[in-house]
C-alpha positions as CSV (number, residue, x, y, z in Angstrom):
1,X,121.2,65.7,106.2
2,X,124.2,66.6,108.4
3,X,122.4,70.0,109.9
4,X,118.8,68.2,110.4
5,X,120.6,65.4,112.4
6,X,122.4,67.4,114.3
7,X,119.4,69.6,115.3
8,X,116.9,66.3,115.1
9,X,116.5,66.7,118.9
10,X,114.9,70.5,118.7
11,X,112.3,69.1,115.8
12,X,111.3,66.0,116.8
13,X,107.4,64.8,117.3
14,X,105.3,62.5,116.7
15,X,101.8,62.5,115.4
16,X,101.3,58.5,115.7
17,X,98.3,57.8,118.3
18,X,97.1,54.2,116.6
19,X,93.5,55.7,116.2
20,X,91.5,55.4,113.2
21,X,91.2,58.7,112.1
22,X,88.0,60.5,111.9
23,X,86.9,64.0,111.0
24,X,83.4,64.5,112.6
25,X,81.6,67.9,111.6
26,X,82.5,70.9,113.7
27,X,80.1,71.9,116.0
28,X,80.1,75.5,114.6
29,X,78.1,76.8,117.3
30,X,81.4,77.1,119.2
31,X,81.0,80.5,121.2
32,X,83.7,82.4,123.0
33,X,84.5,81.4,126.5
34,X,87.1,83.7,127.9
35,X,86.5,83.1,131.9
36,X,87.3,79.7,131.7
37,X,90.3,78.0,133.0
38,X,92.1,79.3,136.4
39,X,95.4,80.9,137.6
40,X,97.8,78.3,138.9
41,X,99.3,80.3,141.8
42,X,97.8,80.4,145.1
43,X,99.9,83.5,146.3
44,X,98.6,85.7,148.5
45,X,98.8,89.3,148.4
46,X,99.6,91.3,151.2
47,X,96.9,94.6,152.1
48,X,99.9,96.5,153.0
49,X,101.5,96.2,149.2
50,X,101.8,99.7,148.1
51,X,99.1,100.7,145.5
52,X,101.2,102.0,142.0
53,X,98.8,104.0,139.7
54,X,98.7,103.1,136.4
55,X,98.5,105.6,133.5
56,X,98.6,103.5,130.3
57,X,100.1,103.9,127.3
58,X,98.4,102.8,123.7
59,X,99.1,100.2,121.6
60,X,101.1,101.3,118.0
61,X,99.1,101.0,115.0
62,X,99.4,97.3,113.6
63,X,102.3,96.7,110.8
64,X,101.3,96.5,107.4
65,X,103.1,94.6,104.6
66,X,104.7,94.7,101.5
67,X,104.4,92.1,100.2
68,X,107.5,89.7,100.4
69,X,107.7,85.9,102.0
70,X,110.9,85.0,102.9
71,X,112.2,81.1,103.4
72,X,115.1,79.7,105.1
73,X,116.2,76.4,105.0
74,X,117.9,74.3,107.1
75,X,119.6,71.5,104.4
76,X,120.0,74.5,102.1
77,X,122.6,77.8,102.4
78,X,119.9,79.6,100.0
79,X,117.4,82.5,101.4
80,X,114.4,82.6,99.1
81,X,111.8,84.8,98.9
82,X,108.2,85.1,97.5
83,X,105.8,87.4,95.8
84,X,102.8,87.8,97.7
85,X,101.3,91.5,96.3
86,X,99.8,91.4,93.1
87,X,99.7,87.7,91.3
88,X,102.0,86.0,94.1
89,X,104.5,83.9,92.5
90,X,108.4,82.6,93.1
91,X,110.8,85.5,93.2
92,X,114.7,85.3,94.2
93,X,117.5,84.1,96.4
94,X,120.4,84.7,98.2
95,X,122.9,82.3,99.1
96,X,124.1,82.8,102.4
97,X,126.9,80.0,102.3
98,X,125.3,78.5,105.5
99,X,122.2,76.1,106.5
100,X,119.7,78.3,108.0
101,X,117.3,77.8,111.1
102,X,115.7,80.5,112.3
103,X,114.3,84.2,110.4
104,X,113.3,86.8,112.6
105,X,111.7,90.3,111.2
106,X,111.9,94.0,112.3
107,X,109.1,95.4,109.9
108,X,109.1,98.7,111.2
109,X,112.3,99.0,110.9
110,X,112.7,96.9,107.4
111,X,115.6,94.4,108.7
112,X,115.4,90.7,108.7
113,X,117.8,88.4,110.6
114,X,118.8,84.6,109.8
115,X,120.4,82.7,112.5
116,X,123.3,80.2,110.9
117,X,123.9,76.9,113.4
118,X,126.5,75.9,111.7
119,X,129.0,78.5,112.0
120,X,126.7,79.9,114.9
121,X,126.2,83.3,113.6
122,X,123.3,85.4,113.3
123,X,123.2,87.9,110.3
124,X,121.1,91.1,109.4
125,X,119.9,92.2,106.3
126,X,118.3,95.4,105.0
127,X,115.6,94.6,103.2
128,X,113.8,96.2,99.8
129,X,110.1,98.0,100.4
130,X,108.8,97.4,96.7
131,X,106.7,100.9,95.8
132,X,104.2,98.4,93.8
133,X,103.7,94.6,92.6
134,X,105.3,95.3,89.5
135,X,108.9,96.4,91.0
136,X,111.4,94.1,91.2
137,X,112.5,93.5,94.9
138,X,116.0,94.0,95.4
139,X,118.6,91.6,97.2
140,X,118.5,91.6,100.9
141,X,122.0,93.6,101.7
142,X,124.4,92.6,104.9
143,X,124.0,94.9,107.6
144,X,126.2,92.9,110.5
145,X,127.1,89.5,111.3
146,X,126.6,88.4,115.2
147,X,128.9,85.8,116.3
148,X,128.7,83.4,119.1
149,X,130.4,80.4,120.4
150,X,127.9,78.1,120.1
151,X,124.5,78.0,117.7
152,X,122.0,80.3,118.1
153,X,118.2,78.5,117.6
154,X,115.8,81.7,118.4
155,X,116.4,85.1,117.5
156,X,113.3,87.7,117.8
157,X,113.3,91.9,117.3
158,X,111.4,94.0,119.0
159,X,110.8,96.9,116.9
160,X,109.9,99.8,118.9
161,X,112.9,99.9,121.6
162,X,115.0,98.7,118.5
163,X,116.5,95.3,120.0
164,X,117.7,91.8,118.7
165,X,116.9,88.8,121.6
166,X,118.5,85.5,120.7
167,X,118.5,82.4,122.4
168,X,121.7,80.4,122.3
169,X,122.5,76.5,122.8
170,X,124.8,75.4,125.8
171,X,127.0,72.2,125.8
172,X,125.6,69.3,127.0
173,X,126.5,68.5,130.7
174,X,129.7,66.3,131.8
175,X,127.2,63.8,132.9
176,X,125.7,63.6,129.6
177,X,122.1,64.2,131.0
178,X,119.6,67.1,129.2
179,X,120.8,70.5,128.8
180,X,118.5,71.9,130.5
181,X,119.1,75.5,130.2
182,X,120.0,78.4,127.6
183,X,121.7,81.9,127.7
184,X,119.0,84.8,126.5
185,X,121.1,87.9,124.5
186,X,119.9,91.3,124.2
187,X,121.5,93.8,121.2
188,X,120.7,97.2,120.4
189,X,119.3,97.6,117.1
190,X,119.5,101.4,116.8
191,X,122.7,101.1,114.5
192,X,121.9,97.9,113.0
193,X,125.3,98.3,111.1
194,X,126.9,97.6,114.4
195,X,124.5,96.0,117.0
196,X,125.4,96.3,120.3
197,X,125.5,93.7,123.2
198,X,124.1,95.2,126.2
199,X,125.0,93.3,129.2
200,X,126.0,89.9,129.9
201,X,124.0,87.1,128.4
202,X,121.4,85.5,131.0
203,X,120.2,81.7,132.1
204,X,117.0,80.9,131.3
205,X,115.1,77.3,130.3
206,X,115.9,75.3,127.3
207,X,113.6,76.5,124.2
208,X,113.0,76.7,121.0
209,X,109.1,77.8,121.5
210,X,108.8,81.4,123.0
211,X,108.2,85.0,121.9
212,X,108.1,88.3,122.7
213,X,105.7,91.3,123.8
214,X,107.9,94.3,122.5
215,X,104.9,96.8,123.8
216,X,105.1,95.5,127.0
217,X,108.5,94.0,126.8
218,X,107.2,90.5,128.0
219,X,108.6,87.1,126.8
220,X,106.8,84.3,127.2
221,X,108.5,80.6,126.7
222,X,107.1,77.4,126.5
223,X,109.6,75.3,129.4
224,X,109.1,71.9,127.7
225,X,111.1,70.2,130.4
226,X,108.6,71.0,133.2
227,X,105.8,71.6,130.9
228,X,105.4,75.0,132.4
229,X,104.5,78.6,130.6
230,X,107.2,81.1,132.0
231,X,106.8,84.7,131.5
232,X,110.0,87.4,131.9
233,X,109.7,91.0,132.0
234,X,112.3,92.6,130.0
235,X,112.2,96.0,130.5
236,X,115.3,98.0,131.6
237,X,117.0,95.0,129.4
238,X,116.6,93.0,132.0
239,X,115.7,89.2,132.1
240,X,113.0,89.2,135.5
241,X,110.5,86.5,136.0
242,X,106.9,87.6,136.1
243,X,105.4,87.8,139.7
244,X,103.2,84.6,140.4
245,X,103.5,80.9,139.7
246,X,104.2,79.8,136.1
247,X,101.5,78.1,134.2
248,X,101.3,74.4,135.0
249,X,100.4,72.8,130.9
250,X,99.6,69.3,132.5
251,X,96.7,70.9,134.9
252,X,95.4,72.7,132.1
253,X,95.7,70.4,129.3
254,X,95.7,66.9,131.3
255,X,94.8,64.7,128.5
256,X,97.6,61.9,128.2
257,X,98.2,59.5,125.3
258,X,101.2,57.6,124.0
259,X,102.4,60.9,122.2
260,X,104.3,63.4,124.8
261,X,102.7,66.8,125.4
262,X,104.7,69.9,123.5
263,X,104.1,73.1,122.7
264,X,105.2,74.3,119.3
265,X,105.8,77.7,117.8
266,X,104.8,80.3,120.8
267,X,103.5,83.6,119.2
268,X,102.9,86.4,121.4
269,X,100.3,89.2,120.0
270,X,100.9,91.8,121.6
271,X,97.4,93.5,120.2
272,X,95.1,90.9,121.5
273,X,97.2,90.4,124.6
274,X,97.0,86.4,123.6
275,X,99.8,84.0,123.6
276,X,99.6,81.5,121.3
277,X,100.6,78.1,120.7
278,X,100.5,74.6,118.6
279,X,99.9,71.9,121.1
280,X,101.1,68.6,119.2
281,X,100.3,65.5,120.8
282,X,98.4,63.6,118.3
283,X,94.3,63.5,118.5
284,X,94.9,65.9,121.6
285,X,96.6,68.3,119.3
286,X,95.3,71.6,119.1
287,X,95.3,75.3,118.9
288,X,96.2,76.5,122.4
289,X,95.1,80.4,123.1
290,X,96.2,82.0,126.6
291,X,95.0,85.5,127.8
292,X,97.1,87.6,129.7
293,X,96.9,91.5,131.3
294,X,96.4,93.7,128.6
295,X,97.5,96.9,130.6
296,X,100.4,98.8,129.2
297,X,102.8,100.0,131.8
298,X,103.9,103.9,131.2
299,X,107.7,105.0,131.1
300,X,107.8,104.7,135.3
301,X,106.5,101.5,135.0
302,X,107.1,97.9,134.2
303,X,105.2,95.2,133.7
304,X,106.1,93.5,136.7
305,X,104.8,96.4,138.6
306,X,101.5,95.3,138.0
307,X,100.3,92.4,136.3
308,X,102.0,88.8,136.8
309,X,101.3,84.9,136.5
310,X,98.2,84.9,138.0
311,X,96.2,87.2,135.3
312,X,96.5,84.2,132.7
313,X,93.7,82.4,131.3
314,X,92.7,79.9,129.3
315,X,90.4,80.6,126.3
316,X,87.9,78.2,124.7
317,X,88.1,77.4,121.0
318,X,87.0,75.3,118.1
319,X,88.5,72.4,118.9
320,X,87.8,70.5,122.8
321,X,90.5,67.6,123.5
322,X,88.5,66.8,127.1
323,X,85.6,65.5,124.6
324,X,85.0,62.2,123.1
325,X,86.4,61.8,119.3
326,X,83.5,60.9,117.9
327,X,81.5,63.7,119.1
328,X,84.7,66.7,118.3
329,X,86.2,67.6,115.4
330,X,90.3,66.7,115.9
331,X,93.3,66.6,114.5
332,X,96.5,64.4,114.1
333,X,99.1,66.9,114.6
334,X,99.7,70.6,115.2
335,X,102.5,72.6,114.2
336,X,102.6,76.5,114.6
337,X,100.1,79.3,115.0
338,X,99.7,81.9,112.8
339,X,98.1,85.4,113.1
340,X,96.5,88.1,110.8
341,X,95.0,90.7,113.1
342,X,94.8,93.0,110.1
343,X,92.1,90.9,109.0
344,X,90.8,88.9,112.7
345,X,92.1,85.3,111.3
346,X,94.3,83.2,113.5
347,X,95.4,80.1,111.4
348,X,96.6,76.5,112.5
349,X,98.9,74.8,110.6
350,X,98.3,71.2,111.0
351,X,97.9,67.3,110.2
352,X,94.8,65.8,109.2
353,X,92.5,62.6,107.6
354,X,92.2,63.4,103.8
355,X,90.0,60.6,103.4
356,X,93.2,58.1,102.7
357,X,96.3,59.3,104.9
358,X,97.2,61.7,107.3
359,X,98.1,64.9,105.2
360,X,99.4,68.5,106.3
361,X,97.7,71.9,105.4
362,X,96.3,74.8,107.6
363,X,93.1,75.9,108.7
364,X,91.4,79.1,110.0
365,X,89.6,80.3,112.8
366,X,88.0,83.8,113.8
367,X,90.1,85.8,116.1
368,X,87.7,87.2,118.6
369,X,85.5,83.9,118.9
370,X,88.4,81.7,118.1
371,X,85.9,79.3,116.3
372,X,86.6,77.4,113.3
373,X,86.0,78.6,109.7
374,X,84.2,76.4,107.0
375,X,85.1,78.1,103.9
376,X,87.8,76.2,102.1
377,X,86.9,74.3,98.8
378,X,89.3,71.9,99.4
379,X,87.9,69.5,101.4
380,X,84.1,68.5,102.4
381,X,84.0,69.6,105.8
382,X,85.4,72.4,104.6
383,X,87.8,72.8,107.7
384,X,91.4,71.9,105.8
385,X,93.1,73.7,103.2
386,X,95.5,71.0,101.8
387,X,98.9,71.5,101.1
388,X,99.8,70.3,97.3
389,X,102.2,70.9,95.3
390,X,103.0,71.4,91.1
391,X,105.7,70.4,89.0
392,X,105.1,72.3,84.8
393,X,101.5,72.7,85.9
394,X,100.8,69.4,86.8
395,X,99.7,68.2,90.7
396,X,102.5,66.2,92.3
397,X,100.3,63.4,94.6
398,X,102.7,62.5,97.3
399,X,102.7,63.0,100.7
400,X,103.2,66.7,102.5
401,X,104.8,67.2,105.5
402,X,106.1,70.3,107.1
403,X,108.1,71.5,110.1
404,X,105.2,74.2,110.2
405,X,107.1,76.9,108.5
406,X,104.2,79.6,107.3
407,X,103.5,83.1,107.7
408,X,100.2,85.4,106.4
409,X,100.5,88.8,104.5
410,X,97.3,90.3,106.5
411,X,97.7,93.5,103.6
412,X,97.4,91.5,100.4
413,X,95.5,88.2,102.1
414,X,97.6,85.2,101.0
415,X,98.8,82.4,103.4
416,X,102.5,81.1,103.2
417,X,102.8,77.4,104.2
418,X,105.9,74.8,103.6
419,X,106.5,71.5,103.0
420,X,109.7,69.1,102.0
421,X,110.6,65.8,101.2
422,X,110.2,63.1,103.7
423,X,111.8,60.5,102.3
424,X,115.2,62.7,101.8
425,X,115.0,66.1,103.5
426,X,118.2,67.3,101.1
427,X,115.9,67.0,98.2
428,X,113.6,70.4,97.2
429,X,110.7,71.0,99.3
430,X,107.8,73.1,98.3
431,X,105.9,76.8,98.9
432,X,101.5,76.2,99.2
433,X,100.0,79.8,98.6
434,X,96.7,80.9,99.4
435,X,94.3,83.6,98.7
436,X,92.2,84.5,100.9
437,X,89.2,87.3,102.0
438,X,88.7,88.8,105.5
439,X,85.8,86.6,105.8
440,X,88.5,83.9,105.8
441,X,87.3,81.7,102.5
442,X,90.5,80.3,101.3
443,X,91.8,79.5,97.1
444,X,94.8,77.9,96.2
445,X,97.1,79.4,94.3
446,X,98.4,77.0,91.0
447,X,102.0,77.7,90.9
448,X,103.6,76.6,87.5
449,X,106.4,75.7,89.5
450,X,106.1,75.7,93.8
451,X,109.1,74.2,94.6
452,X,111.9,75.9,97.0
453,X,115.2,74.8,98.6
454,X,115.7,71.6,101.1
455,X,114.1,71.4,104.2
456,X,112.4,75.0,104.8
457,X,112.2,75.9,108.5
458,X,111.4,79.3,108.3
459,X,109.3,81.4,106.3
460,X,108.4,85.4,107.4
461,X,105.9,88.1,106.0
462,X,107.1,91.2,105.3
């Protein structure tokens, strides 16, 4: 458990409000409010500001896939990965002689990256295209190994202007108060046999929850020690803030209960323009869904120029924390966000009441209304798909919990969701797989065997 303890203080949460837990029926009728909620910045903006024209590029056709998951763990040195084209089922590993926290992937460009905290490296991999389900997917093959002087927790790519971003820890302060602060690094990708640093690293808030806009070279990160939404605009590989006042989480979300507000797992989509984001703070947990300016700035332009802070908004979805309980649906916990806009889903991984206990799972909700689907079998209100998991064909009834790691292959429609061992996190966790149509009805898929390696963390869709 040495690398989970170590690390305990980027993970932890807790779900624990001391409610009795109830699952009311969804008010399905939820429609799409996308006006509400306001701008936190009162800036003014002078007449005299020159006026810059803006001839906008299009967005890039969405990324398909090819049908490989990939799991990293972070009490295990082993990168798995799973089938999901064709009959999804286990497929191989690669031991990377290191605990693993973080996967980032370049699917344009077919490389995937694993940050390594304990020896604080990041390493890239080329990474096999199978021509059909029945091919055998080849082992991922070192490209580079980045090296840094102190762990690396957040590494995304942005694959059109071909860089690597990664966020590294700094040492705690003399004083022994928070770190409150990390470095952001930017490598050219173009020769991912030798990556590139370009420029010197820069400052920017402590985070593990933030992501990137790689059309209109945006990051957005979640400043959990202000509660504040930050946005940066990277073009020119530069790190400037966004024009306007960050977002202010405690006027937009006020609710307060014993469990601290946080926002988990930031994902930027940069085809919706949305930002979203796992708010886990017990019965207020939630999905949390931001609009910002969709304009693309052109090649004289960046997105500083002309959008900031002050464009964001709220969005209104299936679940309401300002309302009673007893007249809302809710949830105990949420963990990360995930998106298929191949095929307008936008999923929640989360904790709910499975009629005994609080259990983990994920459920679905339509991307342009943002309401909630009821089509899984597995429960009846239909709203959670349960995680569960098989040993020689047989169910294994104990308890589920995950960090959240998941991802969806939007092409071949199955869901990717994690779990391991809460009573000893060195022991074998477990893969849940789904099927599921664009009309979002959701079916398990029986593993004879669904376990993986200790502790997953990460799991990707290529």
């Amino acid at each position: 458990m040495k690398y989970s303890v170590l690390l305990f203080c980027f993970f932890a949460w807790n779900c624990s409000d001391e409610i009795t837990p109830v699952f009311p029926e969804p008010d399905m009728s939820i429609n799409d409010k996308s006006d509400v909620g306001t701008t936190q910045s009162d800036v003014s903006v002078s007449t005299d500001a020159p006026v810059i024209p803006v001839v906008e590029k299009t967005l890039p056709d969405e990324f398909g896939f090819e049908g490989v998951a990939y799991i990293g763990h972070l009490e295990s040195s082993v990168l798995q990965w799973i089938r999901t084209d064709g009959s999804p089922r286990m497929g191989g590993e690669l031991d990377l002689g290191e605990a693993i926290i973080e996967l980032a992937i370049d699917r344009k460009n077919h490389i995937l990256a694993a940050a390594l905290p304990a020896v604080a490296e990041v390493k890239l991999f080329r990474i096999d295209t199978p021509k059909n389900d029945t091919t055998p997917i080849e082992s991922p093959k070192l490209l580079a190994t980045l090296s840094f002087d102190s762990p690396v927790l957040g590494i995304k790519f942005d694959p059109f202007n071909q860089r690597l971003y990664a966020v590294k820890t700094l040492p705690v302060p003399a004083d022994g108060s928070p770190q409150t602060q990390s470095e952001l690094y930017i490598y050219n990708t173009e020769n991912p046999q030798a990556p590139t640093q370009i420029g010197d690293p820069t400052k920017i808030p402590a985070s593990i929850s933030w992501d990137i806009d790689p059309v209109r070279r945006v990051l957005f990160l979640f400043d959990g020690i202000n509660d504040l939404l930050r946005g940066y605009d990277l073009a020119n590989d530069s790190i400037t803030p966004l024009p306007g006042a960050p977002i202010d989480f405690g006027v937009w979300y006020p609710e307060t209960n014993q469990t601290s507000f946080k926002v988990r797992n930031l994902k930027v989509d940069p085809w919706s323009n949305r930002i979203f984001g796992a708010r886990s703070q017990g019965a207020f947990s939630e999905l949390i869904t931001i609009q910002y300016d969709g304009v693309i700035p052109n090649s004289a332009q960046n997105f500083s120029d002309i959008s900031s802070m002050d464009k964001l908004q709220k969005k209104d979805d299936g679940f309401d924390a300002s309302v009673d309980l007893d007249n809302r649906p809710f949830i105990l916990d949420a963990a990360n966000p995930i998106v298929d806009r191949i095929n307008g889903m936008v999923w929640l991984v989360t904790a709910s009441w499975d009629g005994s206990k609080a259990s983990y799972g994920t459920m679905s909700l339509r991307d342009d209304t943002l309401a909630l689907d009821k089509n899984c079998e597995d429960s009846s209100k239909g709203l959670m798909c349960w995680y569960r998991s098989y040993f020689n064909g047989q169910e294994q009834t104990k308890f589920h919990y995950t960090d959240g790691a998941a991802c969806a292959d939007g092409t071949h429609k199955v869901f990717v969701g994690t779990s391991y061992d809460t009573e000893d996190n060195t022991q074998p966790g477990n893969v849940h797989l789904f099927k599921y149509t664009s009309s979002g009805e959701m079916t398990r898929v029986e593993l004879e065997k669904s376990v993986v390696k200790a502790y997953p963390v990460a799991a990707i869709c290529h």
